[in-house]
C-alpha positions in Angstrom: 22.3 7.4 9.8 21.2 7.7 6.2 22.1 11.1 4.8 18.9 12.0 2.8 19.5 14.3 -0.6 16.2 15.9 -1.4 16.5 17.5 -5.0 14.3 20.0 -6.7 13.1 17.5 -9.8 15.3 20.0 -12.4 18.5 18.7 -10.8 17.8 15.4 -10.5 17.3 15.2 -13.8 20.7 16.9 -14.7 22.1 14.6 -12.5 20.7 11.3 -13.4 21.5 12.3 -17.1 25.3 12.9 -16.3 25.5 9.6 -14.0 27.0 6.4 -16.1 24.5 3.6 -15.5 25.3 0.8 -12.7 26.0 -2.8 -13.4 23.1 -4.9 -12.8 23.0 -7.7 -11.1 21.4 -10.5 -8.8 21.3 -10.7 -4.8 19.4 -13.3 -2.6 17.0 -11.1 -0.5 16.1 -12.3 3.3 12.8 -13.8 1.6 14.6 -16.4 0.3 13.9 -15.2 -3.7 16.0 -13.0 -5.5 15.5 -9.3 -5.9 16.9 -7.5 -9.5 18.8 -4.0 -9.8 19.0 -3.4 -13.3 21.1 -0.9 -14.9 19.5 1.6 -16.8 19.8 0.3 -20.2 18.1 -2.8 -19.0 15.0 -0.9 -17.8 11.9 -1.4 -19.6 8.3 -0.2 -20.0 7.0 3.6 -19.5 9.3 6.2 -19.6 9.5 8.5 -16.3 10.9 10.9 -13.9 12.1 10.9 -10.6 10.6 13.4 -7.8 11.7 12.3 -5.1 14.8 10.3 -3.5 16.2 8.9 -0.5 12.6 7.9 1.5 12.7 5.9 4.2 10.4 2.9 3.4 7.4 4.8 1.8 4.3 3.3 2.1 1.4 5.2 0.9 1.0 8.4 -2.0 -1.8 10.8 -1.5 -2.5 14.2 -3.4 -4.2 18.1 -2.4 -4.2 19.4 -5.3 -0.3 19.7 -6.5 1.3 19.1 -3.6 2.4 15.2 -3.1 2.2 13.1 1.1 4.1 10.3 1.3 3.9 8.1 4.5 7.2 6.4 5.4 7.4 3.5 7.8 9.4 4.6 10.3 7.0 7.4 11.0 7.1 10.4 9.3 5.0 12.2 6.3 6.9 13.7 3.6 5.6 16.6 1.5 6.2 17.7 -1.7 5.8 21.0 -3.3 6.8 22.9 -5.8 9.7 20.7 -6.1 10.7 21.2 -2.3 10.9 18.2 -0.5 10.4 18.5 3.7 10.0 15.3 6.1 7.7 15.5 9.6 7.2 13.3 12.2 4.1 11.7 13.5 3.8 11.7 16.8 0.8 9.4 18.4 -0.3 8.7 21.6 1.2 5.1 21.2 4.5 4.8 19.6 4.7 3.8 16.4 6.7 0.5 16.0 8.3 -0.1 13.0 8.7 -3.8 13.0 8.9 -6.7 10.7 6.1 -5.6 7.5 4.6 -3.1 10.6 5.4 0.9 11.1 3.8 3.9 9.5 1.4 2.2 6.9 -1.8 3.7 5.4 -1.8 7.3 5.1 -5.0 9.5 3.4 -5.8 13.3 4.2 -9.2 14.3 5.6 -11.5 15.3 2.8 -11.5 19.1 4.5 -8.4 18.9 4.8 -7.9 22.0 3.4 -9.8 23.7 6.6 -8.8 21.1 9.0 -5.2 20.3 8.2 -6.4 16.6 9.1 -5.5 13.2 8.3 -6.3 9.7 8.9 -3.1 7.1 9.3 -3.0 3.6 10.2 0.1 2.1 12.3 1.7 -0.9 14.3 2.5 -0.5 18.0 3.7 -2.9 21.1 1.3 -3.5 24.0 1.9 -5.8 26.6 3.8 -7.9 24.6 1.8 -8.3 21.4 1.9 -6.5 18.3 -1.1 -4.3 17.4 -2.4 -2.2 14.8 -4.6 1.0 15.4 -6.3 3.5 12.7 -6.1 7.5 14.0 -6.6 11.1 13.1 -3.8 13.7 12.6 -3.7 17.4 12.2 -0.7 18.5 10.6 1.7 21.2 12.5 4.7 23.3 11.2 6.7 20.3 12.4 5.3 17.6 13.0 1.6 15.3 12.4 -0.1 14.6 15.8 -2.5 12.4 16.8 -6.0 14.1 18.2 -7.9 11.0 18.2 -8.2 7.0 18.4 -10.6 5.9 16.1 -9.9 2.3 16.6 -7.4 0.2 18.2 -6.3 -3.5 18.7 -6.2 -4.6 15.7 -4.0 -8.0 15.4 -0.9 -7.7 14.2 2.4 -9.3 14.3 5.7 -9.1 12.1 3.8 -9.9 9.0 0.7 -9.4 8.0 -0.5 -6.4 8.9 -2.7 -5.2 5.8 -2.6 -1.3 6.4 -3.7 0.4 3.1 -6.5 2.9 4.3 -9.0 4.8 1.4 -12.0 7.1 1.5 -14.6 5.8 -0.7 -17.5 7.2 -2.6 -19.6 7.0 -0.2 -17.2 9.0 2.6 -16.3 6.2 4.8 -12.9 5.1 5.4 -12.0 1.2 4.2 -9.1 0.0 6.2 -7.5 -3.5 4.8 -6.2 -5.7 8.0 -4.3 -8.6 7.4 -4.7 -12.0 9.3 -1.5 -11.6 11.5 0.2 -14.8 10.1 -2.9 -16.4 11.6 -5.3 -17.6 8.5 -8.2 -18.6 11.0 -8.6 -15.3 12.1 -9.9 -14.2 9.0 -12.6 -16.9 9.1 -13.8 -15.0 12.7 -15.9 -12.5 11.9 -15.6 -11.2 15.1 -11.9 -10.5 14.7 -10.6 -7.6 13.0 -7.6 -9.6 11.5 -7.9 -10.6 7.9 -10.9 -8.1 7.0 -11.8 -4.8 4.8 -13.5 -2.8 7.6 -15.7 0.0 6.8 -15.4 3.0 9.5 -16.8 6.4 9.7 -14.9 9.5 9.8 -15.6 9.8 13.4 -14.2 6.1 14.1 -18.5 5.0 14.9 -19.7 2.0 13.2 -21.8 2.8 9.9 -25.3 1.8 10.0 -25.4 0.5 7.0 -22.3 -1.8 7.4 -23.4 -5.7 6.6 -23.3 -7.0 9.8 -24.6 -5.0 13.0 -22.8 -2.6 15.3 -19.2 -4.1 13.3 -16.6 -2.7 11.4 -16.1 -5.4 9.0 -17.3 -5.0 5.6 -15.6 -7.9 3.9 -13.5 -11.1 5.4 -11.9 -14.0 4.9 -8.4 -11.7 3.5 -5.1 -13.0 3.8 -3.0 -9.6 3.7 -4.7 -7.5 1.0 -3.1 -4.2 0.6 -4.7 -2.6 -2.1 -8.2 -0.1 -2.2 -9.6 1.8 -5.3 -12.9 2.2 -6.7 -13.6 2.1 -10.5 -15.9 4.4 -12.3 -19.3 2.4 -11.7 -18.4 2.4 -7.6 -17.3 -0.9 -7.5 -14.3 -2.1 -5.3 -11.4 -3.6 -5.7 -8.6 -5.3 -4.0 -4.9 -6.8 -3.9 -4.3 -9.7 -1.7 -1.4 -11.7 -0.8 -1.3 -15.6 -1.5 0.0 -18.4 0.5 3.5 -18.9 0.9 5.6 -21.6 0.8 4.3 -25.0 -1.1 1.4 -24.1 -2.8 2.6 -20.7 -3.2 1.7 -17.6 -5.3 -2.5 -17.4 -6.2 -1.7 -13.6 -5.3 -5.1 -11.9 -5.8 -7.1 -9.1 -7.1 -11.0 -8.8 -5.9 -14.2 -7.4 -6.5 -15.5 -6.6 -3.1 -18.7 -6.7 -2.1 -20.4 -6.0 1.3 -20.2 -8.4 4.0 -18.9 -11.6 1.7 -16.3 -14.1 2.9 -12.9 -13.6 0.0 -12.0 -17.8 1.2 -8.8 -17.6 3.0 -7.5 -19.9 4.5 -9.4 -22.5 2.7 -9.5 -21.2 -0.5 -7.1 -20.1 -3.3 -7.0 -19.6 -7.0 -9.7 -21.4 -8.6 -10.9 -23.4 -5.5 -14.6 -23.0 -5.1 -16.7 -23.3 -1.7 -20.2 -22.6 -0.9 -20.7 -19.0 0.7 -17.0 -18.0 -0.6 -16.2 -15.6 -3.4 -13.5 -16.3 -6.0 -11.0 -13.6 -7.3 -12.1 -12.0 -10.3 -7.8 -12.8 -11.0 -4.9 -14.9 -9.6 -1.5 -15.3 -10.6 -1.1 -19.0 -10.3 2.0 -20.3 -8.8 3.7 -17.1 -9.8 4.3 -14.9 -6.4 4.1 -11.0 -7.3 2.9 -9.5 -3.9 1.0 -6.7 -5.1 0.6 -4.0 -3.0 -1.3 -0.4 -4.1 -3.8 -0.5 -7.0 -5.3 2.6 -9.0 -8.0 2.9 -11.3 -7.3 5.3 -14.5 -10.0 7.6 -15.9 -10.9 4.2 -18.1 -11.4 1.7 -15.5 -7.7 0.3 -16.5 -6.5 -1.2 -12.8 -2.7 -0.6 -12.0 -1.0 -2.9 -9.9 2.3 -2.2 -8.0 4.5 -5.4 -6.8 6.9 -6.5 -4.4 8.0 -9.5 -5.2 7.1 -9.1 -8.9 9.3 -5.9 -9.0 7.0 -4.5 -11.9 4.3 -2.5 -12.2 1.3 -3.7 -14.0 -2.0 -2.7 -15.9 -5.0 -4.9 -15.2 -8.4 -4.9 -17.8 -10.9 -6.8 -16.5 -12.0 -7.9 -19.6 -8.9 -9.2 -20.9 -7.9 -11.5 -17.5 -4.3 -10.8 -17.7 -1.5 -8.5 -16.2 0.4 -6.5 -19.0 4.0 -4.7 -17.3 3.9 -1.2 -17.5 7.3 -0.4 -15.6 10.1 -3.0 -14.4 13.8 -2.8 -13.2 13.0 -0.5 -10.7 12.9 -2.9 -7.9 9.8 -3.4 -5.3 7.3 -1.4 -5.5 4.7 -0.7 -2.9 2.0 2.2 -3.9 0.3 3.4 -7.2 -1.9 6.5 -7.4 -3.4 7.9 -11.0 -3.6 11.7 -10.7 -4.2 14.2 -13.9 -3.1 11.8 -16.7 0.0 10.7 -14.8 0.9 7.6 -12.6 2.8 7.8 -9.7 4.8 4.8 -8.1 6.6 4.3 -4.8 9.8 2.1 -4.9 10.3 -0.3 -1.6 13.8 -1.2 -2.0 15.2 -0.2 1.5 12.2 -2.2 3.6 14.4 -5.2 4.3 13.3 -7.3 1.7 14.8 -5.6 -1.4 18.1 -4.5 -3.0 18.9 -0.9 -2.8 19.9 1.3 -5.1 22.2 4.4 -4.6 19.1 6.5 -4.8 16.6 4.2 -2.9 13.8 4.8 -2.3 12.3 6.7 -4.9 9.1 8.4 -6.2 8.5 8.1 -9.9 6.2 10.0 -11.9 4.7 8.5 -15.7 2.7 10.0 -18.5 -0.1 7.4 -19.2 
């Protein structure tokens, strides 16, 4: 079992000051691509700190006030405060399976959380056979998160594919991103939850207002997005997977808009189709895999990558990704809070190259 060495921040960076950097180097990863480790000396962009080591797969960053929640995919919420670092489980009434790209995904706390002790978390499970998704509420114990209700279930899932980044919006509702299950139809069906951006009330009933009656889905035609934020005119926006294989990359972000149809399957990069929306950016042939975006207090989008191991800075008016932070590996979520950034690195979901220290939460000045 991996022996996990929580730190208070002051240590670790006595520590990582005293440590003589690693080699670098290159390993095939079980994608198929190659996955970088650089040594310190070879890191580039923002300087930053570590406050947190040794997670288990994080997934998700979310903030009350000072104090930091981390999802991990095996199931558990870690909490940071004050430098102290302490790990829960999550106990639902359906086991969470972590799986393939499935486990303990999204992860936001209740907006009275402070009264409540509530949160909202998506996650994969196994039911007769098939792999499923489901969106719940938690109330946080001494030990442990537990589940006190279903707010919706069966969501398709599968070993890829599963979406997962929840976010409250403006307007109080959640937004949950599904993905299409490894099944690109699905997010044609509008009567499917697979491949969607569903727009739920705290209370799991179907928003009046939603674009299309007595359903969940807000927006469709999403491959696997994985990325939710809002800029400061209330506009959304997304990350989205592109296609694998032969054509590949076209990895996506979106402007999202109620109830319109983001293409996918039959659409990528600069295709255009009647009734379909284009990207407002793709990345070509280049595969990145972004994952968590965050608006700053200027409307600057941040973008974190898997496969493109960096995180990036996105200004709509300029079209193009700049790289804010690389050499750290994969990196699955981005949250702006007080002038800083925070970053999640992925390296130890199966897919990466871990480090000694793996996985890590990084903090930068902007």
């Amino acid at each position: 079992m991996k022996r996990h060495a929580f730190l208070p921040y002051a240590l670790i960076t006595a520590i990582m000051l005293l440590m003589p950097a690693c080699s670098g180097g290159y390993a095939p990863s079980p994608s198929g691509g190659e996955e970088r480790r650089e040594s310190a000396e070879h890191r580039t962009g923002a300087p930053y700190k570590v406050l947190a080591e040794d997670l288990e797969t994080p997934w998700a960053i979310d903030f009350h006030g000072e104090v930091i929640f981390l999802s991990e995919r095996e199931g558990n919420v870690v909490q940071i405060r004050d430098g102290q670092i302490s790990r829960r489980p999550v106990v639902t009434s359906k086991p969470i399976a972590s799986i393939g790209e499935g486990g303990l995904l999204g992860f936001v706390l209740a907006p009275d959380y402070e009264e409540s002790k509530a949160a909202f978390v998506y996650h994969t499970y196994e039911q007769d056979g098939a792999v499923k998704n489901r969106l719940v509420r938690l109330k946080e114990h001494a030990t442990s998160w537990k589940e006190t209700a279903s707010l919706l279930e069966d969501i398709p899932g599968s070993n890829v594919h599963n979406g997962g980044r929840i976010a409250i919006g403006p307007d109080g509702f959640l937004y949950v991103t599904t993905g299409d299950a490894g099944n690109g139809e699905l997010a044609q069906d509008a009567e499917n939850l697979a491949g969607k951006i569903l727009r739920i009330s705290l209370d799991g009933s179907v928003p009046s207002d939603n674009p299309m009656p007595d359903s969940y889905v807000y927006s469709f035609g999403h491959r696997n997005a994985q990325g939710l934020d809002w800029n400061s005119d209330g506009e959304l926006y997304s990350s989205e997977h592109g296609p694998s294989g032969t054509p590949g990359g076209h990895d996506e972000i979106n402007n999202i808009a109620a109830g319109r149809n983001y293409g996918w399957p039959a659409l990528i990069g600069d295709a255009k189709e009647s009734g379909m929306e284009q990207p407002v950016y793709h990345t070509g042939e280049t595969a990145l895999a972004p994952s968590g975006v965050a608006f700053d207090e200027e409307d600057v989008l941040y973008v974190a990558t898997l496969r493109g191991s960096k995180l990036y800075r996105y200004e709509p008016d300029k079209d193009e990704l700049e790289a804010v932070l690389e050499g750290e590996g994969r990196l699955r979520d981005v949250k702006v809070q007080n002038g800083r950034i925070y970053v999640i690195t992925n390296n130890t979901d199966g897919r990466g190259v871990p480090g000694e220290r793996d996985d890590r939460l990084l903090v930068l000045e902007i």
